[in-house]
N, C-alpha and C positions, 0 to 999 in steps of 0.2 A: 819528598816535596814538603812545603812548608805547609804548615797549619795550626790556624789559633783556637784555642779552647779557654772556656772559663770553668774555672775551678770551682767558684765561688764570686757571690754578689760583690763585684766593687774589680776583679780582678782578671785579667786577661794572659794565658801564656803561651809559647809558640813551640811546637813541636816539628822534630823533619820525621816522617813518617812517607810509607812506601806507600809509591805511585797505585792505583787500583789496577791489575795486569788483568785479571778474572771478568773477562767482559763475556754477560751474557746473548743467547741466541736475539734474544728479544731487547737488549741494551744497547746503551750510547754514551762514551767517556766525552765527558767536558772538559776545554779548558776554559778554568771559573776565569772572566775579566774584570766584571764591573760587583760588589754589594751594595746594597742602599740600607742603612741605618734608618731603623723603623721605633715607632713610638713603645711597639711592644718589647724590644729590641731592649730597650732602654728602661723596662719596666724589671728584666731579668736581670740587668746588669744592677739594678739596684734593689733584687732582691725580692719587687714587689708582684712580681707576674703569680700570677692564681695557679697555672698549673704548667713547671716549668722545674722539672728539679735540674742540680746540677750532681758532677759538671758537664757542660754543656756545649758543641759547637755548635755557633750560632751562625747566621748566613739564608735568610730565604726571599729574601727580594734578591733577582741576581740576573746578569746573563753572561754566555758562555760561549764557546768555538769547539764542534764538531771535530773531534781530532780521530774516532774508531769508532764502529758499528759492530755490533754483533752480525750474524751472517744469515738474520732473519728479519730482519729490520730493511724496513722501506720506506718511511718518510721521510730518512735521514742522510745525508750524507757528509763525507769532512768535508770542513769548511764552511759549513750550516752557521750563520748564527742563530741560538735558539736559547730559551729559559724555559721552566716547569714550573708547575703544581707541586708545593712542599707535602701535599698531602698524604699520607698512609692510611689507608683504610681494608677493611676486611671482607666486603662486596657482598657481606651474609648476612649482615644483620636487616631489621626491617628498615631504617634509614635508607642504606644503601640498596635495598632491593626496589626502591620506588625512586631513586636516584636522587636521594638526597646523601650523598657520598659525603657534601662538606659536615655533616653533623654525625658521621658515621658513629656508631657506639662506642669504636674500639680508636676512634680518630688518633693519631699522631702526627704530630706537625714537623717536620726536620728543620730545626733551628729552635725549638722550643724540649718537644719531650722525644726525640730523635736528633740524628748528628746533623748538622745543614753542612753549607760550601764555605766556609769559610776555611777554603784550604788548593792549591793551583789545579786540584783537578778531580771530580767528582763522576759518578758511575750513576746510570737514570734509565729508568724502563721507557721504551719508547711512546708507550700509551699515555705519560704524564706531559710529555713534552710540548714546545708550541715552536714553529717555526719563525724567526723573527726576519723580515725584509733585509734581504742585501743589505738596501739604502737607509737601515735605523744604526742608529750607534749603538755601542754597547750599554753605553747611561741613559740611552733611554730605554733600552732591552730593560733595563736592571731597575726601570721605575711600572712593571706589566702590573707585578705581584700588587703593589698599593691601586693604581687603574682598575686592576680585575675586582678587589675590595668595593670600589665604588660604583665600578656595572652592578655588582651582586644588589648591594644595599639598596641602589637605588630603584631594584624592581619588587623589594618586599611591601611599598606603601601603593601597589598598583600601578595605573597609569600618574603618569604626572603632567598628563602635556595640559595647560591654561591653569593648573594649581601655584599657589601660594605656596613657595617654601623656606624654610628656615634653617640654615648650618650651621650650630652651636660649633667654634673651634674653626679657627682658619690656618690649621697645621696642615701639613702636604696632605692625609686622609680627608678631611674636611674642604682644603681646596680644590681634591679630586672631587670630591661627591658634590658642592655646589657644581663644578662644571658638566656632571654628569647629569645632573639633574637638567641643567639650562641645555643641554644635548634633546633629552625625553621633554622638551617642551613647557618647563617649570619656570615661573617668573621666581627668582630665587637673592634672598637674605643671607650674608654669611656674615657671622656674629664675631668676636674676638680681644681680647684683653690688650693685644700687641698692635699696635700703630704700622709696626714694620712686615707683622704677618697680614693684617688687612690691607695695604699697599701691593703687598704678591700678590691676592687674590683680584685686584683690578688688574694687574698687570697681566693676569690669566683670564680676565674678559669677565671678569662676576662686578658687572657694575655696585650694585649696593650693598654700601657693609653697615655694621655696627659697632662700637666700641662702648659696651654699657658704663664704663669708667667716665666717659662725656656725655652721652644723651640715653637716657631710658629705653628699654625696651619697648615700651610699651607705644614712648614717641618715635623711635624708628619703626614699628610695623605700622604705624598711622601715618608717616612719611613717605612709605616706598609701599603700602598696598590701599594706600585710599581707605583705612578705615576699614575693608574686608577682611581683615585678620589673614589667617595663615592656617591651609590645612593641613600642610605636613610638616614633621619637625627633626634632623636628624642629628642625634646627638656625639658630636665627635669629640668633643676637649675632653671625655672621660674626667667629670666632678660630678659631682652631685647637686652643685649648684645650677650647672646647666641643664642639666636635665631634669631640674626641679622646675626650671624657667620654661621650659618646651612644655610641659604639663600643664602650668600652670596660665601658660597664655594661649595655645593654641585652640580653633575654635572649637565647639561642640560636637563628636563623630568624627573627631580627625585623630591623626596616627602618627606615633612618636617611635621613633628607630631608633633603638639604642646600639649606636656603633660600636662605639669604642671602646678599652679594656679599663676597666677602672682597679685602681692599686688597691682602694678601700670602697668596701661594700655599700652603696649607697641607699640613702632611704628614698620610697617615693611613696608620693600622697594618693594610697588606695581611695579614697574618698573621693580625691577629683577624678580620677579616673573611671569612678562608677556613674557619679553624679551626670559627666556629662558626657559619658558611652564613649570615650576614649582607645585608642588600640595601643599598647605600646607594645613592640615589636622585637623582639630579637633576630640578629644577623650572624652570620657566621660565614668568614671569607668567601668560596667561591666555586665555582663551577667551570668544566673546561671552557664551555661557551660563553662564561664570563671574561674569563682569558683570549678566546680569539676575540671577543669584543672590542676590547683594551689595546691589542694591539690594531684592530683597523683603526679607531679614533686615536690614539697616535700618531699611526701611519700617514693620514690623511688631514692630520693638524687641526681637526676640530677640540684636541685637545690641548693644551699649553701646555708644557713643562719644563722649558727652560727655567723662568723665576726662580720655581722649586728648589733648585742644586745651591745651596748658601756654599759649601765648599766642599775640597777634594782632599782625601787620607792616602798615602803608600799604605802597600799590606801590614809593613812592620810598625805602620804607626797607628792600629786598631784602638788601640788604648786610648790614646791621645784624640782620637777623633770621640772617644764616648765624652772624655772629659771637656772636649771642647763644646759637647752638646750642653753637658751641665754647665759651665761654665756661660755658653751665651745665651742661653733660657731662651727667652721668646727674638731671638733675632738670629734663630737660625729653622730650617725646614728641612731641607734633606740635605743627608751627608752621603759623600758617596767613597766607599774604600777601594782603590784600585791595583788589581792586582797584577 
């Protein structure tokens, strides 16, 4: 079977290596259809991901077809459409024993510091799995993994329903998470540098944006909140400028989520965030029941994600879809590799 691995930052190569025949009591062979090209994705391929050595198969937004079960397995059967939790964890530590599994001590991600699916057929414990609707496509199976991101994130600032919020970053993570939030009842801001990424994000039903390049921040939260500011702020464009701006403007006792993966370590201003009892937040992907979340708001279209998909890759042209990412910077969102 075919499959891509990177050797190193900048380089992609294709290997035929054997089908996985070793299917366990408790496993389920996939055939991989759809990947979706992720922000983090892009961080490894250029070397900059915090913790990510190579070489590496990468692949963990995905979904797949039910082609064998093990002969202890019951949720599954062929012909399943379904996708997984990239996640490895060791169920011993104290993370995992109070079920906080996604922060596991020993965590591995498959597609980062483990092998992901970037390759026609992948082997998966039944307990990771999620069932995906007959009636969902496999491109939308293959967008659960960033959706499940933004169920997570958007339950670390509490409730959100009648709050102010704010989405630094109108990339597909940022355009998930303002819609997740206007889901939990958030009147919500999504902020952005790109004309054509703030465009998607109406076209996904997030009425108000910003583009600080044309009008201040400070006059867009005085336009679309009356002057009440903004209690919650979630930082998705991974800079340090943005999330210098979420600190720096959100009101007094509100809570800044820092989503995103930033390349370089950014600075923040201890100061304001004591002065004026600040929370700033760390997030970490996701939970199973993040995952069946993700897929009923899919399912039931209170999500968008058509917009999303800028365009589509063959397997063999893994490459060329990174470069095309580099290449169109901010006028593109998701890519999707088909396999």
């Amino acid at each position: 079977m075919r499959q891509a691995i990177m050797p190193k930052p900048g380089a992609i190569e294709f290997n035929d290596v054997e089908k996985p025949s070793n299917i366990g009591d408790k496993e389920v062979l996939i055939s991989v259809k759809k990947i979706g090209v992720c922000g983090s994705d892009i961080h490894v391929f250029h070397g900059k991901h915090p913790f990510t050595p190579y070489p590496v198969v990468q692949g963990h937004e995905y979904s797949g077809e039910v082609v064998e079960t093990g002969k202890a397995v019951t949720k599954f059967k062929t012909g399943d459409k379904a996708t997984a939790r990239p996640q490895l964890v060791c169920g011993k530590c104290g993370p995992c024993k109070r079920g906080d599994y996604n922060i596991c001590d020993v965590l591995k991600v498959q597609g980062f510091q483990a092998p992901g699916v970037a390759q026609d057929y992948f082997v998966l414990p039944e307990d990771r799995m999620i069932k995906l609707p007959s009636s969902m496509s496999f491109e939308i199976g293959a967008l659960v993994e960033p959706t499940a991101v933004a169920a997570h994130c958007t339950l670390k600032a509490g409730d959100l329903k009648g709050k102010n919020v704010v989405v630094t970053g109108a990339g597909p993570i940022g355009n998930l998470v303002a819609q997740f939030a206007r889901i939990r009842g958030a009147n919500v801001l999504i902020t952005d540098l790109s004309e054509y990424r703030l465009q998607k994000a109406k076209d996904c039903g997030i009425e108000h944006t910003c583009n600080p390049k044309e009008e201040k921040l400070e006059a867009c939260l005085s336009r679309v909140f009356n002057g009440e500011g903004f209690h919650v702020g979630f930082e998705c464009a991974g800079v340090e400028i943005a999330l210098d701006n979420l600190i720096q403007n959100v009101n007094k006792g509100g809570d800044v989520v820092a989503v995103a993966v930033y390349g370089d370590r950014p600075r923040v201003d201890v100061s304001i965030l004591g002065d004026r009892e600040l929370k700033l937040i760390g997030t970490l992907m996701y939970t199973h029941e993040d995952y069946e979340q993700a897929v009923k708001y899919l399912d039931n279209g209170q999500l968008i994600t058509e917009p999303l998909i800028t365009k589509r890759f063959p397997f063999e042209d893994y490459l060329e879809a990174y470069r095309y990412i580099d290449d169109q910077g901010d006028q593109t969102l998701k890519v999707i590799i088909d396999l």
